[in-house]
Each structure stands twice: as structure tokens, then as C-alpha cells.
C-alpha positions, -999 to 999 in steps of 0.1 A, spaced: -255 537 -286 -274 568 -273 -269 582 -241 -300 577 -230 -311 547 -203 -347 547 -217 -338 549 -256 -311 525 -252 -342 499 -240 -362 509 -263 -340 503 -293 -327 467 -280 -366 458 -279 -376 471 -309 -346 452 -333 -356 422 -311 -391 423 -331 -397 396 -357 -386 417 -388 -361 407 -413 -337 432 -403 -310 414 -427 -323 432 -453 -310 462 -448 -274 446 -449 -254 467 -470 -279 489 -483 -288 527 -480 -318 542 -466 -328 580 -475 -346 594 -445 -362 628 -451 -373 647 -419 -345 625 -401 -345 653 -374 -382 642 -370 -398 630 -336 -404 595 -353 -383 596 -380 -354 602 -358 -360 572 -343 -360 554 -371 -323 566 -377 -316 556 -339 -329 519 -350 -308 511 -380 -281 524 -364 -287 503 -337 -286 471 -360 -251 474 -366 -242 483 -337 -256 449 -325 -241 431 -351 -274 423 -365 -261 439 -397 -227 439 -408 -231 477 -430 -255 501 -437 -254 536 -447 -285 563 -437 -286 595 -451 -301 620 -432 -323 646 -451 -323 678 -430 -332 711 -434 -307 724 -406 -272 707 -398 -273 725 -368 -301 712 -354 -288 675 -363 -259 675 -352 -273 681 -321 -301 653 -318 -273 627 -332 -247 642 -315 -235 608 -302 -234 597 -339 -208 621 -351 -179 601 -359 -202 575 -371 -197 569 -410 -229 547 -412 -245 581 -412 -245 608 -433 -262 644 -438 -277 660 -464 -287 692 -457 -315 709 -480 -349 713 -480 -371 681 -496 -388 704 -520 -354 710 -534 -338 679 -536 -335 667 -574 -308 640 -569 -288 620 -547 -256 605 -557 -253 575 -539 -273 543 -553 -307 547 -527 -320 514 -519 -349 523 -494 -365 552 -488 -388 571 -460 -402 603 -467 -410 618 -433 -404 652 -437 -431 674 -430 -445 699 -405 -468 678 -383 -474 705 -354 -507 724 -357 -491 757 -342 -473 759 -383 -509 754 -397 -518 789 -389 -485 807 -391 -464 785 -421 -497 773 -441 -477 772 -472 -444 756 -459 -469 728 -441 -481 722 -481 -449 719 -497 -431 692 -480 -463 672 -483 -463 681 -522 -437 689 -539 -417 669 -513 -431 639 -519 -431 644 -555 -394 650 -552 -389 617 -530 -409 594 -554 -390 604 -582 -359 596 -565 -376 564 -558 -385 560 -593 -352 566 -606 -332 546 -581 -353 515 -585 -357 513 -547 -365 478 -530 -395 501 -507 -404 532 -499 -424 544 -468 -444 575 -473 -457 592 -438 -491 605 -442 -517 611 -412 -551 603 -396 -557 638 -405 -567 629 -439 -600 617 -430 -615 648 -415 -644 647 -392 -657 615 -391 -665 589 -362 -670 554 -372 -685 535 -346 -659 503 -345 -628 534 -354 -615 546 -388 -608 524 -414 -583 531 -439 -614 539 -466 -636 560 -439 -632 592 -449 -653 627 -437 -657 663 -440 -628 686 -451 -629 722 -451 -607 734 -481 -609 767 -473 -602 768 -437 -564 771 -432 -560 747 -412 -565 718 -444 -535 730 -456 -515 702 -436 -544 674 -440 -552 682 -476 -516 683 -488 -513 649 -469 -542 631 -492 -526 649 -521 -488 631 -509 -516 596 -507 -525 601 -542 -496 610 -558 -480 579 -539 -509 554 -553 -504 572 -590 -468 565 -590 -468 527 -577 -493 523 -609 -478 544 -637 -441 535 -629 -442 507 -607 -428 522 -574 -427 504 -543 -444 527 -522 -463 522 -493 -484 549 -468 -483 546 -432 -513 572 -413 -498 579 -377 -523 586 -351 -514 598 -317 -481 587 -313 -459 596 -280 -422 589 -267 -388 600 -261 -377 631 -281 -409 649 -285 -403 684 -285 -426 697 -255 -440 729 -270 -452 718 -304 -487 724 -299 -495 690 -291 -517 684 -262 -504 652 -249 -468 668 -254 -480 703 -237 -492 676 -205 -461 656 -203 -440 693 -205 -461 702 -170 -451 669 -157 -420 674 -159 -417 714 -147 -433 700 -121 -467 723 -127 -499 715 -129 -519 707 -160 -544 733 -170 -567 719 -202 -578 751 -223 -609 723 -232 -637 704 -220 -612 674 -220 -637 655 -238 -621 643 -269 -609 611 -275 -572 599 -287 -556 567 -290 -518 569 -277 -494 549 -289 -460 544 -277 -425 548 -300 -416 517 -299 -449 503 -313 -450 532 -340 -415 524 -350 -416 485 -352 -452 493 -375 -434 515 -401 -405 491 -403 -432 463 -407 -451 484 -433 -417 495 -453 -408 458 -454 -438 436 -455 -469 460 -466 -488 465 -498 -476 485 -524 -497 514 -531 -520 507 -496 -521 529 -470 -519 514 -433 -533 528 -403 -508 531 -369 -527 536 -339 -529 520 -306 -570 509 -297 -567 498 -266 -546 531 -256 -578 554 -262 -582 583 -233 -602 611 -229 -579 643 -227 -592 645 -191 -587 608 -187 -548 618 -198 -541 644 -177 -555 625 -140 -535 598 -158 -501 614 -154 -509 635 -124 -514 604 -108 -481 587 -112 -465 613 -90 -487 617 -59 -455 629 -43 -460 662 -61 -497 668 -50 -503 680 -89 -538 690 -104 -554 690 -136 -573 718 -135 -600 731 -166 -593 765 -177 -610 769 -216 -601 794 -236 -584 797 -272 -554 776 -277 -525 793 -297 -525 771 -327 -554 759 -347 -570 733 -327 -588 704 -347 -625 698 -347 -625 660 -344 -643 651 -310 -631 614 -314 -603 600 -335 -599 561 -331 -581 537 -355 -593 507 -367 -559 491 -371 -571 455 -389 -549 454 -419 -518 464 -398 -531 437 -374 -529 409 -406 -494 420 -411 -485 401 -378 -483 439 -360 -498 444 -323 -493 478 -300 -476 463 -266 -477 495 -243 -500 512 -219 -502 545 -220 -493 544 -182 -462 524 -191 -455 546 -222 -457 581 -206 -439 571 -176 -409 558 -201 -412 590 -217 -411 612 -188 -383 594 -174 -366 596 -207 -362 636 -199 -346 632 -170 
């Protein structure tokens, strides 16, 4: 259990979702990025099984690049045997020794404030990594694997009824800032070539704005940038026009879809994860959580200027979430409920 009110409820409701959870009774789960924003609650859930009792054993090895840094976030987990770390870089895995029966390939550098500074470490993990993680799949027969792409991959494009998984737009190559949503439809392909030529049981889940407990608050992210003023009790001051459109989803939502994807999707698809009926205006976002503490008389205030990352050039980027929908998958939270849970998760 963690030590955390808000992340202790959220855990009990998401292993109370209509999942076989029995089946991963006994086995091992590889999850790379485990020090992740999402993948680290995905550690926090299968943990959480047995300590329910809704399992009786399970073993997750943590892939990290820093032990450090992990022992840390799972601090409360230390003297837990049903979790392990491995501590090396996923372009440099080769092997594991222990018999893998899933997998979940997370690890990558999602924050746009690497795209400019790391362009070549943001590639690798979504390259070579996942090269590295399907052969391990590959060789170690697993019963699924769960590949982590983004809604980067389909570039600037605004479907009218939101992005299907085969809507796909403009990229430019030879801006630096493809190097994290190129290298993700390179990780899609490689995924797709795999699950034909060798029969892996891979599946591709494209995150869009996901939101929750654990975010790190200076990523780059807007949504984590507001949530950071919130919480220093400062107002929020939007270097944009506020215009663009995001659907927010909560963690718990997110976390229940990738389970339901690893579990129940198709291999070789890729599955959009996105919450609709959570779409806001970044100006919409930020009166949204000034609003929720009147008592601190905050403002969101317009002040444009450069950002310090590279900022994306998508106006509006909606999901169109039908085939995660037929898997029996629905979103739950507002985004009033959700940030509130996740600013009172700081706390």
C-alpha cells in the first residue's frame, strides 16, 4: 500500500474493474520505464493485486535507468520481493534471466523540453528499445505485450468526429522535434512487423493527454505546468492564445485501458486512449482549476511568448476512442474531479 490517501483510492477502484486480473497469478511482468508517470502506476496496480489477495504471487521487474531514482518513487515497496529492479538502459538490455510472461515497454522520453535538448536519446528508447523489448518478447514466448506509443504519431491533422487510429497527417522529418513522434511510428511498425513475421503478441496503446498523481510538475507539459501553479499557490500565466484543444484523461481511466488493451486487444492493432468528453481549451483548463479554489483569489492571466521546449503545432488533438470503446472500455472522470484528485494527491 502506498502512502498516499488519493493513490490508495485510486488503486482499490481500478483492480475493482472488470478485468481478469487472475491472470497474472504467478506470472512476471517486465516493465520498462517503471519509473514512468503511467508506467509507474501500472507497477503500483499489480502490486496492489496481491496485496488484496486478488492474486496469490506475482513478480514485476522494474526496468530503470536510475536505481536511485526508484527507490525513491517505490520507496514503500522496498522490502517487497514481488518487485524487483533492473537497472540499465532499454537500448541495452539483451536478456533477462527470469522466464518473462508479460511485457510493457513504456520507456521513453515523453516530455517535449528532451525533444530539443536529448533529440537522439528521445529516438533510441523508441528504436532500438523497442527492438530490444520485442525480442525479449519473441524469445520468451510472452502471453502479451503492451507497446506505448502516442497521439503524436499522427501529426497535424483534425478530423472532424476526432482521430481515428488510421488518420494520419503531416510530419516534418526534418524539424527536431519529429524525433520523438517519428521514432514512435517507427516503435508501431516494428511492433506490427514482429506480431507477423514471428508471431508476437504485441499490442500498441497511443496515450493522449493523460493526467494524475505522480506527474512530475516541470516536464514541459502544460496541464502539468498549471496544476504546479495551483499548487504554489501562483497564478497561471499561459505563454499562448489558450486556444488549443486537449482531451484529459484521468490515471485511473488510462491505467484500467492499458491493462484492458494488454489483456483483451488485438494483436498487432494499435488502440487509441483518450478521454472525449474531457476535451478543454487550454484557457478552458486554466479558469477550470482557478476556479476550484476561490479562497485563493488566483488568475489565469495571458502572457505569449516562447515556451522553453519545443511546443507542438497541433491546434486540436481529439481521440476517437471507438475500438477501445468495443473492448467494453469507457473514461469515468471529469476533468474537475480528476485535477482536484490530482492536486490533492500533492498534498
Amino acid at each position: 500500500m502506498t502512502p498516499n490517501r488519493i493513490v490508495n483510492e485510486d488503486l482499490d477502484n481500478i483492480i475493482q474493474y472488470d478485468i481478469d486480473w487472475k491472470q497474472f497469478d504467478g506470472k512476471t511482468v517486465l516493465i520498462s520505464g517503471a519509473n514512468g508517470f503511467l508506467p509507474a502506476y501500472i507497477v503500483e496496480t499489480l502490486l496492489h493485486l496481491k496485496y488484496k489477495g486478488i492474486i496469490s504471487d506475482i513478480l514485476v521487474l522494474a526496468l530503470v535507468r536510475n536505481r536511485e531514482k526508484a527507490e525513491k518513487k517505490f520507496a514503500h515497496h522496498l522490502d517487497n520481493h514481488a518487485l524487483q529492479f533492473i537497472v540499465k538502459d532499454v537500448c541495452e538490455v539483451d536478456n533477462i534471466e527470469q522466464k518473462i510472461d508479460f511485457i510493457i515497454h513504456a520507456a521513453s522520453q515523453a516530455s517535449p523540453k528532451y525533444y530539443g535538448t536529448d533529440p537522439v536519446g528521445t529516438l533510441k528508447a523508441n528504436t532500438i528499445g523497442t527492438y530490444n523489448m520485442l525480442e525479449l518478447a519473441r524469445k520468451h514466448h510472452v502471453q502479451s505485450m503492451l507497446n506505448f506509443s502516442s497521439s503524436e504519431v499522427y501529426g497535424n491533422i483534425t478530423p472532424e468526429n476526432g482521430i481515428r487510429e488510421s488518420d494520419y497527417g503531416f510530419i516534418d522529418i526534418c524539424n527536431v522535434r519529429s524525433c520523438y513522434c517519428e521514432s514512435k511510428r517507427m516503435g508501431e511498425t516494428m511492433c506490427v512487423s514482429f506480431a507477423l513475421q514471428y508471431g508476437v503478441k504485441v499490442k500498441t496503446v497511443r496515450p493522449f493527454h493523460t493526467y494524475g498523481p505522480g506527474m512530475l510538475l516541470d516536464d514541459g507539459r502544460v496541464f502539468a505546468d498549471f496544476v504546479g501553479n495551483i499548487i504554489r499557490n501562483e497564478d497561471i500565466i499561459m505563454t499562448s492564445d489558450g486556444s488549443a484543444e486537449r482531451a484529459f484523461c484521468y490515471l485511473t481511466d488510462a491505467t484500467k485501458a492499458f491493462f484492458k488493451i494488454l489483456l483483451e486487444g488485438e494483436n498487432g492493432q494499435s488502440y487509441n486512449m483518450g478521454n472525449p468528453s474531457g476535451n478543454l481549451t487550454i484557457k478552458e483548463l486554466a479558469q477550470t482549476l482557478v476556479a476550484m479554489y476561490p479562497e485563493r483569489k488566483l488568475t489565469a492571466k495571458f502572457k505569449v511568448q516562447e515556451g522553453p521546449y519545443l511546443q507542438s503545432k497541433v491546434s486540436i488533438n481529439l481521440p476517437n476512442v471507438d475500438k477501445l470503446h468495443a473492448l467494453g472500455w469507457t473514461p469515468e472522470v471529469t476533468p474537475f474531479e480528476g485535477f482536484k484528485r490530482t492536486i490533492e494527491s500533492y498534498k
